[in-house]
N, C-alpha and C positions, 0 to 999 in steps of 0.2 A: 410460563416462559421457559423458553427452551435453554440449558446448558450446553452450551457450544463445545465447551473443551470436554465434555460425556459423550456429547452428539459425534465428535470424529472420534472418540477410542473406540464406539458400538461400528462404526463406518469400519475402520482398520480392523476390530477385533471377528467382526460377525460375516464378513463380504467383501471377495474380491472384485475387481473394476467389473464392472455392468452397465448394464444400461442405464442405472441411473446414478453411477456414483463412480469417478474416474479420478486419478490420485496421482502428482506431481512431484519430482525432487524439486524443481524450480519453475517460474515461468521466465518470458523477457519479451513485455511488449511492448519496447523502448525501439528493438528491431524489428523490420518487415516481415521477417519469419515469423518471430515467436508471436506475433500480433497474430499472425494469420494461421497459425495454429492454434492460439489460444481463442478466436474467433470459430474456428469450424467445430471445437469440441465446446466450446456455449452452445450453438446453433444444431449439432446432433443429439445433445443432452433435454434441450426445450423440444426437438420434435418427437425424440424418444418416450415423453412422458409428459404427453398433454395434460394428465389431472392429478399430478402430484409432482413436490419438487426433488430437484435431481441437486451434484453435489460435487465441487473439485476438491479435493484436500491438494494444499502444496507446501512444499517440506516434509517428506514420507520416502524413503528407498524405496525403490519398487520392492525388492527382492525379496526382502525381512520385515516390510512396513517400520524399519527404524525412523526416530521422527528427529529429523538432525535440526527444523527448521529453516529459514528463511527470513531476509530482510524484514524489519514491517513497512508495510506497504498504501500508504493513504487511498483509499479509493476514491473520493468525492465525485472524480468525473468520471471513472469507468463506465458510468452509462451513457454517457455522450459516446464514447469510444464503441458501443453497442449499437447504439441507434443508428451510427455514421455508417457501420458497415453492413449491418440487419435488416432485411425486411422483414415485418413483423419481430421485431426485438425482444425476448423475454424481459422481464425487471431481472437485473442481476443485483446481488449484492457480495462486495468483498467486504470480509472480516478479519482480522488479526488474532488469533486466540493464545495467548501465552500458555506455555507448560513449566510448571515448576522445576525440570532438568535445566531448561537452555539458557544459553546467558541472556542477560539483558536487553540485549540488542534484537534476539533472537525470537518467531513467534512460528507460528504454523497458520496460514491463509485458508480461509474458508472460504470459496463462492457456490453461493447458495442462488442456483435458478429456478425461479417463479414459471408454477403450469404457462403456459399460451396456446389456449386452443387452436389457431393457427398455425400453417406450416411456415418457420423459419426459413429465410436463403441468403446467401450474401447480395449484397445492395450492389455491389461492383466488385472486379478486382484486383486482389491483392497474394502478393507472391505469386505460385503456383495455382492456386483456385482461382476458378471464372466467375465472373458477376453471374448470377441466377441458380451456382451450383447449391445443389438441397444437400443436409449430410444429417445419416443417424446412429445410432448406435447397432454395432453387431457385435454381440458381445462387449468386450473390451475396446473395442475399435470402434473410431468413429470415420463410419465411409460415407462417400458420396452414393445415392440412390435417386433411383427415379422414383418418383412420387405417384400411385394411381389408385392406395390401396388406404382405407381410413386406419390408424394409430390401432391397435388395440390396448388398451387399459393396464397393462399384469404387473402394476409396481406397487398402486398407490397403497395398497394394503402394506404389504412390509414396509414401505416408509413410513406410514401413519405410528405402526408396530417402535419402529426406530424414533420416531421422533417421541412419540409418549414416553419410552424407557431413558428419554436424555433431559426431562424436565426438572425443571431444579427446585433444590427442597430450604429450607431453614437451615438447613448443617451445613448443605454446600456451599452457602453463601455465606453462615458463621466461619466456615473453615475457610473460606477464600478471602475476608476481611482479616480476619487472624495472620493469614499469609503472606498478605499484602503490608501488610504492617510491620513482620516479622523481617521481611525480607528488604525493606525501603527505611529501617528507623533510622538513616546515616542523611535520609532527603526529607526529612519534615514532614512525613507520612498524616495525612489526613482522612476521615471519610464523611461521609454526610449521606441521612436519607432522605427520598425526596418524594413528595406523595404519598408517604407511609409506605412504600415499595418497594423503590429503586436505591439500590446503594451504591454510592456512586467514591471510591480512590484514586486521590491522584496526591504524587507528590515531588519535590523540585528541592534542587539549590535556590534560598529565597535571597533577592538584593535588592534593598531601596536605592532609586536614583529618583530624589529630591522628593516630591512628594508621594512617586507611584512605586510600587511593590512587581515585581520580578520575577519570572523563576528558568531557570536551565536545571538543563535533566530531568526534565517533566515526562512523567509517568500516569496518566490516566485511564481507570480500568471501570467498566461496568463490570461488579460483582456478579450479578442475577446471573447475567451467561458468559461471565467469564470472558468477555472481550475487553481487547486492550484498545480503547479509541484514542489515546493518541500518545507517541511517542518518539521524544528527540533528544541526542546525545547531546547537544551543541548550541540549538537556538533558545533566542530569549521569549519566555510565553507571556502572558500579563492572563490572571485568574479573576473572573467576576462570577456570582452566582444570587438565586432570588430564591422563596421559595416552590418555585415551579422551573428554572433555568437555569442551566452552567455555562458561561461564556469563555474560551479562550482568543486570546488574539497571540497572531504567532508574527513575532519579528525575524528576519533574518539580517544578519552581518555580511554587507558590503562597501568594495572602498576599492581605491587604487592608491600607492606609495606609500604606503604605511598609514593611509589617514582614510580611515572607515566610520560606517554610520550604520547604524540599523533602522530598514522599511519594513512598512508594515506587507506583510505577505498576506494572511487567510485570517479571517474571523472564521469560528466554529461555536455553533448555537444549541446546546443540545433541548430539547423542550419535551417535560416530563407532562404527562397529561392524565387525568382523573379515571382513566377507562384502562388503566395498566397497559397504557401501550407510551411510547417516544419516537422523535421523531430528531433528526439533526438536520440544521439550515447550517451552510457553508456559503461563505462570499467572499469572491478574493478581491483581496484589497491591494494587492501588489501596481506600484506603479514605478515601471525599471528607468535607476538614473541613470543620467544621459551625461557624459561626459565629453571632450573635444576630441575629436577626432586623429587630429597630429597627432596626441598623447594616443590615443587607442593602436594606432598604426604600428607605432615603436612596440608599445608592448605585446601587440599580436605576433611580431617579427619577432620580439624577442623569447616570445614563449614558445615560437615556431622553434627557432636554435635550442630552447631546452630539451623541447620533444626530441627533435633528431641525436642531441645526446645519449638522453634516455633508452632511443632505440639502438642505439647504435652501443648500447652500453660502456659509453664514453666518463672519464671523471668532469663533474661539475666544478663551476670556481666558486667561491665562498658566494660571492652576489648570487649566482643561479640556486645553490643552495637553498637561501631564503628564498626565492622567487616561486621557488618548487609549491612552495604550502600553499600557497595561493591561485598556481598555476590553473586550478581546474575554477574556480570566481573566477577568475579574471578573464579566461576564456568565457564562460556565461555573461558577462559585463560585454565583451566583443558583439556577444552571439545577440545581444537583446540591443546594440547599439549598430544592427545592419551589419556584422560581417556575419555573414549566412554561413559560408564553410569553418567557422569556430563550430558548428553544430555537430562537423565532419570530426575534428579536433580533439573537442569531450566524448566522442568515442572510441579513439584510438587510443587516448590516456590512459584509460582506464584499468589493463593489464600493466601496467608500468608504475604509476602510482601505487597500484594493488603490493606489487613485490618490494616498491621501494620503500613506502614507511606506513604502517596500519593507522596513523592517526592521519595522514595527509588522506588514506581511500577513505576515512571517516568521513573528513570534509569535502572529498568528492560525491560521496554518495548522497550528501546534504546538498550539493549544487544540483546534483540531476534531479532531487528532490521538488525543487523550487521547479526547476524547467518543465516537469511533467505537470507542473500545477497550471503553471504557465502557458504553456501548450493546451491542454486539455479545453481550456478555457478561452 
């Protein structure tokens, strides 16, 4: 089993971007750009390297390979997001890999693209790229080329190289349980192994309501490669496990005037299996409530007059104040109850919230959370 958080130091420390391994301070493919950028260097990284895999690190300075990190980032659907624009799609996988410097919040993103013996293309298009165009790596770069000449081979050796020297041992998984424990004893640190194998941390703020057990600030790490699967500042999780499965169900917190409720958003299944390999089943269970319309109307107007404040870097009145913390749910409540341009709305907020109060972008960033689940799906 491969050690993810080894696998990108040997990436950063041994090789600059090439052909098969290209490195990001950030992505954003919430937007039509960063979608369609982050699309054609999937798509040249798979044609680049028919029989071995290739590799984005994101959270890295180009300059110094400083690792500042980046959001964590739920992938479940990034392969729908693949397939929709790919022909011939490689299997992609995003991973979140925590590093003992960055804070909490903080991870460094791994997508790992699976060989495809066939040539990649876009399916249609998007931004500036044509449906049909081919793109590969030329050096560092990933350009578009005419396709007439077969792949040649000259990676798969150094990667194999790279990936054996990232395998993980007894220590690094002692030291990473050690860590994890070390570092989380304020959240009710737990861990458990699973098929004699797999050791599996995760830990939360715990809270009974009536008979069921609770948790916020849930932290969930596979030790073996050092991946964080799943993490949220804010929502409520519910924990089940067997001995072969770890089940979360992830609630989130919504409401209008002060009178909120939490739905069920995503079941996540992880299933541990006899041959050291796993496997995770995701289903979302998100079903968006619906509220009256007159009421939605008001509040969209009136979250419209906050924006224009905000831009306009106007003072708020005490009511807008409070409105403010909610303002980005309560646009998603619009967006999922047919006002289409809330969707235009939750993007424009986003630098203004950011400056205005670091726990309201907390809570923004947990609403676009939801909506990319949403969407995706």
């Amino acid at each position: 089993m491969i050690n993810k958080r080894l696998l990108i130091k040997h990436l950063l420390a041994h090789n600059d971007e090439n052909s098969f391994y290209d490195k990001k301070r950030k992505i954003n493919i919430s937007q039509k750009e960063g979608k369609a950028k982050f699309l054609k260097h999937v798509c040249a990284l798979s044609n680049s390297n028919p029989k071995n895999n290739s590799f984005i690190v994101i959270g890295v300075e180009d300059e110094d390979n400083r690792i500042i990190g980046v959001d964590f980032f739920d992938d479940s659907k990034i392969q729908n997001l693949i397939n929709a624009y790919l022909n011939n799609p490689p299997i992609v996988q995003y991973e979140n890999i925590p590093f003992p410097h960055l804070p909490d919040d903080k991870v460094v993103g791994l997508v790992t693209i699976r060989p495809n013996d066939e040539i990649t293309s876009l399916r249609k298009n998007i931004w500036k790229y044509y449906g049909g165009s081919v793109f590969f790596r030329d050096g560092s770069i990933s350009m578009p080329k005419v396709f007439d000449i077969e792949i040649k081979d000259v990676n798969s050796e150094i990667v194999t190289a790279i990936e054996n020297n990232a395998q993980n041992s007894i220590e690094l998984t002692l030291d990473g349980v050690f860590d994890f424990m070390n570092k989380r004893q304020d959240f009710n640190p737990q861990y458990k192994v699973f098929k004699e194998y797999f050791v599996l941390c995760w830990s939360g703020v715990k809270k009974q309501v009536k008979n069921e057990i609770f948790f916020s600030r849930v932290d969930i790490e596979l030790i073996n490669e050092q991946v964080r699967l799943f993490y949220s500042a804010l929502d409520e999780v519910s924990i089940a496990f067997t001995e072969d499965t770890f089940k979360i169900v992830e609630y989130v917190r919504l409401g209008l005037h002060q009178s909120y409720k939490y739905y069920k958003l995503e079941e996540k299944i992880i299933h541990f299996e006899d041959n050291a390999n796993y496997s995770i089943e995701v289903n979302l269970l998100f079903e968006p409530p619906q509220f009256d319309k007159k009421v939605l109307h008001h509040i969209y107007n009136a979250n419209n007059a906050i924006l224009k404040k905000l831009e306009k870097k106007q003072e708020l009145t005490v009511h807008e104040t409070k409105d403010v913390r909610n303002l980005a749910a309560s646009y998603l409540i619009c967006y999922l109850n047919g006002f289409s341009d809330a969707l235009i709305k939750l993007e424009i907020i986003k630098p203004y919230l950011k400056s205005y109060n670091r726990e309201f972008y907390y809570s923004y960033k947990e609403t676009m959370r939801i909506l990319r689940k949403v969407k995706y799906s």
